[in-house]
C-alpha positions as CSV (number, residue, x, y, z in Angstrom):
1,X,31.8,9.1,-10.6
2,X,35.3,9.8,-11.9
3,X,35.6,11.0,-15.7
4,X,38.6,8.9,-17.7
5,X,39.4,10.8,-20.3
6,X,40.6,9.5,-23.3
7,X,44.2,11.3,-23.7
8,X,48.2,11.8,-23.7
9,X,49.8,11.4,-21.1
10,X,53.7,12.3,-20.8
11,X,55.1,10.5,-19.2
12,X,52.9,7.4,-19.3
13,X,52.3,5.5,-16.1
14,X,55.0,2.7,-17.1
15,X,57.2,5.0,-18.1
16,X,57.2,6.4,-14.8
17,X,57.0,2.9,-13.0
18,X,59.8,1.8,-15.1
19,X,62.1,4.2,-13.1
20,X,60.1,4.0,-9.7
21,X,59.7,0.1,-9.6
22,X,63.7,-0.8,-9.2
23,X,63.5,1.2,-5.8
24,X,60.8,-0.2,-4.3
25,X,62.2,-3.0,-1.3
26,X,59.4,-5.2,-2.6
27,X,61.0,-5.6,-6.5
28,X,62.2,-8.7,-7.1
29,X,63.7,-7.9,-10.2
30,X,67.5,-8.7,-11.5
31,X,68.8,-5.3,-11.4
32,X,68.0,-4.8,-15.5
33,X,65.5,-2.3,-16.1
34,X,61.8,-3.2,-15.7
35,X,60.0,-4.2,-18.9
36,X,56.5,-3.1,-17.8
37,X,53.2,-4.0,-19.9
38,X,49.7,-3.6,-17.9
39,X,48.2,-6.6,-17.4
40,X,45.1,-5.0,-15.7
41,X,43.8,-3.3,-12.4
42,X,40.8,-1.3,-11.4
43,X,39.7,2.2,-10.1
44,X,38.4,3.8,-7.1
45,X,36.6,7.1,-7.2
46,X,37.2,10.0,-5.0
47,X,34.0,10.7,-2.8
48,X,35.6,14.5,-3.2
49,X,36.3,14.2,-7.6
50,X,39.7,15.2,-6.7
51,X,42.2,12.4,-6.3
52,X,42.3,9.5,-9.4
53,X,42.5,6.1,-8.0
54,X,44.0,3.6,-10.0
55,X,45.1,0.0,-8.8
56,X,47.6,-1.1,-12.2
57,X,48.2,-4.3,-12.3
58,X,51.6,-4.6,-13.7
59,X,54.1,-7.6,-15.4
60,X,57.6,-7.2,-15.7
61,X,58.7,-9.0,-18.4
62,X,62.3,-8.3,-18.6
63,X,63.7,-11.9,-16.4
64,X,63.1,-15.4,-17.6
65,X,59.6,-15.1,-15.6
66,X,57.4,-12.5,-15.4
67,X,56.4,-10.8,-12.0
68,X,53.2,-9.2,-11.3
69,X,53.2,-6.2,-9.2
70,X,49.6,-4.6,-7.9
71,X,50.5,-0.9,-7.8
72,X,48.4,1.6,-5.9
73,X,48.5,5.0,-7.7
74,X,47.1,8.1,-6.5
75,X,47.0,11.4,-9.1
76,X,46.4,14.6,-8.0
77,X,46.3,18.1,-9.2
78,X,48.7,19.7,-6.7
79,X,51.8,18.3,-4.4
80,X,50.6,15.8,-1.6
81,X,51.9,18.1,1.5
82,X,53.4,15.8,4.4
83,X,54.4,12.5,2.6
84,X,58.0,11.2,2.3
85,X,59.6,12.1,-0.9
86,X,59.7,8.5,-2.0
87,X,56.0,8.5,-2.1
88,X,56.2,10.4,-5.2
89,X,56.3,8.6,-7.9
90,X,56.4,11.4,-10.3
91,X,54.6,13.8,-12.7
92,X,53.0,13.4,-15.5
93,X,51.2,16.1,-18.2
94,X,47.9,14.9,-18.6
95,X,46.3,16.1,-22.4
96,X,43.2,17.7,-20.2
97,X,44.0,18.1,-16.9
98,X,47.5,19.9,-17.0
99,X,49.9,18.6,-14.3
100,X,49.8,15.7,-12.1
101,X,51.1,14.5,-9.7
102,X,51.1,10.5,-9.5
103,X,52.3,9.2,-6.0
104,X,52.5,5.6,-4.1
105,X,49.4,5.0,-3.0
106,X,50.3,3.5,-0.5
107,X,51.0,7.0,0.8
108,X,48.1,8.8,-0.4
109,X,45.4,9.2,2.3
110,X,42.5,9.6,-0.1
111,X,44.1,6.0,-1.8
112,X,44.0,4.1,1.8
113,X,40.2,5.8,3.0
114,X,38.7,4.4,-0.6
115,X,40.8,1.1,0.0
116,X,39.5,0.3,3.6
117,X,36.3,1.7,2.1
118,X,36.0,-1.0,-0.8
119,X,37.4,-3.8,2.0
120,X,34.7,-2.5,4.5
121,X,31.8,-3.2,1.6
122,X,31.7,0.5,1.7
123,X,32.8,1.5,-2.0
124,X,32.4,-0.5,-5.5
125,X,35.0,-0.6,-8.1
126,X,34.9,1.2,-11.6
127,X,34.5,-0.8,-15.0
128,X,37.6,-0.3,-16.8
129,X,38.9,-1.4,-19.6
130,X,42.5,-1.9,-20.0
131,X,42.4,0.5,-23.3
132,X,40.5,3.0,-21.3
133,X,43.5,5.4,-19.9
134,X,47.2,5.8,-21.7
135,X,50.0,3.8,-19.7
């Protein structure tokens, strides 16, 4: 099981997705900048202990409505090697860990085994609270 460390992190996840988000073909947004707050989401662990899997349910709150975005988030300790640059999503220094690397999962290959895995009946989610990691 994956440790969640109770730490800094700069620059937070929705600091990061704040930037990312707006490029993404799925945003719906109105061209202002996202105003993210988590509204909840789940974790994978990595069968190796090397990957973080996160699934951050996100609201933007900026329009008249807000829109909900599930966000599949992979963080590593090292550059993912043969990924598009878009899949990036940037990096972040973690209190304990150093470095990482936060990237779409939807690009991640650890992120999509864990996800067929947990849709195969193969893998379980973590308990998480929504406190338990900094955004």
């Amino acid at each position: 099981m994956a440790s969640i460390h109770r730490t800094t992190m700069t620059p937070t996840k929705l600091e990061l997705l704040t930037g990312w988000l707006p490029g993404q073909s799925w945003y719906v947004g109105s061209g202002e900048t996202p105003d993210l707050v988590k509204a909840g989401g789940f974790r994978l662990d990595d069968p190796e202990g090397e990957v973080g899997i996160e699934f951050m349910v996100v609201a933007d709150t900026a329009g008249q409505e807000p829109v909900a975005y599930l966000v599949p988030l992979g963080y590593r300790g090292a550059a993912l090697e043969g990924v598009p640059g878009e899949a990036l999503i940037g990096t972040s220094e973690h209190g304990v860990l150093g470095t990482r690397w936060i990237y779409d999962g939807a690009h991640d290959p650890v992120v999509l085994a864990q996800l067929r895995a947990l849709l195969g009946g193969g893998a379980k989610p973590q308990q998480q609270n929504v406190s338990d990691t900094p955004d």
